[in-house]
Every structure is written in C-alpha cells, then in structure tokens.
C-alpha positions in Angstrom: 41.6 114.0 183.9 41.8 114.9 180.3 43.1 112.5 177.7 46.2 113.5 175.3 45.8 111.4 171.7 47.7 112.3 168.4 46.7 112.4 165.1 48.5 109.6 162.9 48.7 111.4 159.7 49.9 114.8 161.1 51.4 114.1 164.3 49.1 117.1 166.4 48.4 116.4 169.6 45.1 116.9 171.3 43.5 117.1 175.0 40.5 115.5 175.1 37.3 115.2 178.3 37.0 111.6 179.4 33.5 111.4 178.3 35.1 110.7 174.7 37.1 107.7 175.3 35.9 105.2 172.8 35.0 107.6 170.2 36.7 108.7 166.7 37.5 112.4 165.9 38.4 114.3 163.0 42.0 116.2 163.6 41.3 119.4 163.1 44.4 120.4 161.4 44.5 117.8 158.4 41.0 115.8 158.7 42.1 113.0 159.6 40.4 110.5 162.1 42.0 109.3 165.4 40.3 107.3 168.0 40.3 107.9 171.2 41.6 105.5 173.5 40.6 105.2 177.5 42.4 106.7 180.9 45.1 105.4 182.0 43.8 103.1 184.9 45.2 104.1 188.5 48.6 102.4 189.6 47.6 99.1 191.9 47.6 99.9 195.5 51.2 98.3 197.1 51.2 94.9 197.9 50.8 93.5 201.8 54.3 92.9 203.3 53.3 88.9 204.4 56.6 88.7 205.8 56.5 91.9 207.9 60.4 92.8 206.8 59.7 95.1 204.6 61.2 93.4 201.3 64.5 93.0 200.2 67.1 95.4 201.7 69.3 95.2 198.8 66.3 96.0 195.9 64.9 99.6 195.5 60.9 99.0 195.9 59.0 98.8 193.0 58.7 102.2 190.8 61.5 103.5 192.7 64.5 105.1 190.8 67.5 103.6 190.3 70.5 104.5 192.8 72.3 107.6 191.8 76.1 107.0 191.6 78.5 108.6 193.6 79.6 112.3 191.5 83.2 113.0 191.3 84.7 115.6 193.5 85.0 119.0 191.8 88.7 119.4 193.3 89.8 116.2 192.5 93.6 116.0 191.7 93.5 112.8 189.2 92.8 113.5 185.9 90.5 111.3 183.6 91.7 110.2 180.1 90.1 108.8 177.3 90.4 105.4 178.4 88.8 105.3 181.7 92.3 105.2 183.7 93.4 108.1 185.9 97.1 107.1 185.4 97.7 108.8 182.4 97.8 107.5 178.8 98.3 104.0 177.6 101.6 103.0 176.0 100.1 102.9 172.5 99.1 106.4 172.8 102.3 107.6 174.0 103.7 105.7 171.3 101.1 107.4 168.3 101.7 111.0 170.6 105.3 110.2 169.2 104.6 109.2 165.6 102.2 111.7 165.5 104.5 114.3 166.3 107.3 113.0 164.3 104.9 113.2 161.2 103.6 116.2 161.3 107.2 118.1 162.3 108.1 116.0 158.9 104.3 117.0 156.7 105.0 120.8 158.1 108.9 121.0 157.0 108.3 119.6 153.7 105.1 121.7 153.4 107.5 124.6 154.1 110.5 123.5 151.0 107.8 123.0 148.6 106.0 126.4 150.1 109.5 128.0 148.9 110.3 126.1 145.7 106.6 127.8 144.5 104.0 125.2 145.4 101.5 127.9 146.2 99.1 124.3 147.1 101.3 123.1 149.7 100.3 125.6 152.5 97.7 123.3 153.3 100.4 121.1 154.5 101.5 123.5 156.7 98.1 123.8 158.8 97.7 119.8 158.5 101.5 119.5 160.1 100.9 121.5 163.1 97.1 119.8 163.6 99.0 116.5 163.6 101.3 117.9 166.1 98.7 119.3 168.9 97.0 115.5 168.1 100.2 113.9 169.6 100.8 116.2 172.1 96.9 116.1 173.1 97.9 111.9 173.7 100.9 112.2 175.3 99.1 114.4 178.0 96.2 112.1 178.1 93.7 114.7 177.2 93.0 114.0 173.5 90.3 112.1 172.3 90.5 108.6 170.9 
C-alpha cells in the first residue's frame, strides 16, 4: 500500500512505495525535502466480548457512525421558522414585522415628497422603503431570516 506525504514548503502531495518509509526526498516541484513517514499500522483486531452480551445496547460499537436522525417528511404541513418553533413567529417579530412595515411605508412616502420637490438623491429611499417592507412582511409570515 503506497504512502501519501506532502511537501511542507509547497503543499504537493506525493504517493510513495513502502520501501521508503524512513527516508527524506526532495519535492520535485520546489526542492524542498520531506521525510517520509511509516504505514499506517492495521486497526486492532475487536476486543473478546468476556461477558458474552455483546456490549452496551444503548452505545454504537466502536468505529461505528453516529445514529442518523430522523429526516422530516417532504409533505409536512408545519412550517419551520427561524426560531426553531413550527407555531409561527415569536411576538417580538410580529412586533418588528409591524415597525418594520410602519417604517418603511413612512422612508418610501417621504422618499416619494422629496422625489417630487426635486431631490433627484432620494430615490434611493424609495427602493430602501419597499425592502423594509418585504423585511416585515417576511417576519410576520415566519419566513424571514433573523
């Protein structure tokens, strides 16, 4: 089984026969020397069961991977917010929905009078009015991000 080393200085990786573990080589892109290190030993063999019960019921064995969680339903009727809760969003995000609204309705009118009265600058107010808005709406429906 062939071993994989890296250069330090340039990063390159390298396949290598076993009959070189122990010895330094020159990288072949930048010169540099990297030493090669030995195989990585075979895993134990598996422990005797002295017991005979086969282990712990509730512990995967050794190695193992960890329990897979349970996936959602695609057709699930609940939806998920940002908090964790399938109830819909919390009362302080209804609450900034609201003010969030309220603001930009008020950031998009003004923008609008000053748009009229020749502020040529105050159409940026306009876009940041209706952002605002889809912000609040996006909380009230629990969909927004925090």
């Amino acid at each position: 089984m062939p071993i994989e080393i890296q250069c330090p200085d340039c990063s390159k990786r390298y396949r290598v026969k076993d009959e070189l573990a122990g010895k330094t080589l020159p990288c072949k892109a930048c010169g540099g020397r990297m030493k090669v290190g030995r195989a990585a030993p075979a895993p134990p063999p598996p422990e005797e069961d002295l017991w005979g019960d086969g282990g712990f019921e509730d512990e995967p064995a050794y190695g193992s991977p960890p329990p897979r969680k349970k996936a959602k339903k695609a057709g699930s009727s609940k939806k998920s917010t940002a908090s964790g809760s399938s109830e819909g969003p919390s009362v302080l995000k209804r609450i900034g929905g609201i003010l969030a609204i309220v603001l930009g309705a008020l950031i998009a009118v003004s923008s609008v009078v000053a748009l009229i009265n020749g502020t040529p600058r105050a159409a940026r107010g306009i876009g940041t009015g209706i952002i605002m808005i889809g912000v609040g709406i996006g909380w009230l429906r629990g969909t927004a991000a925090a």
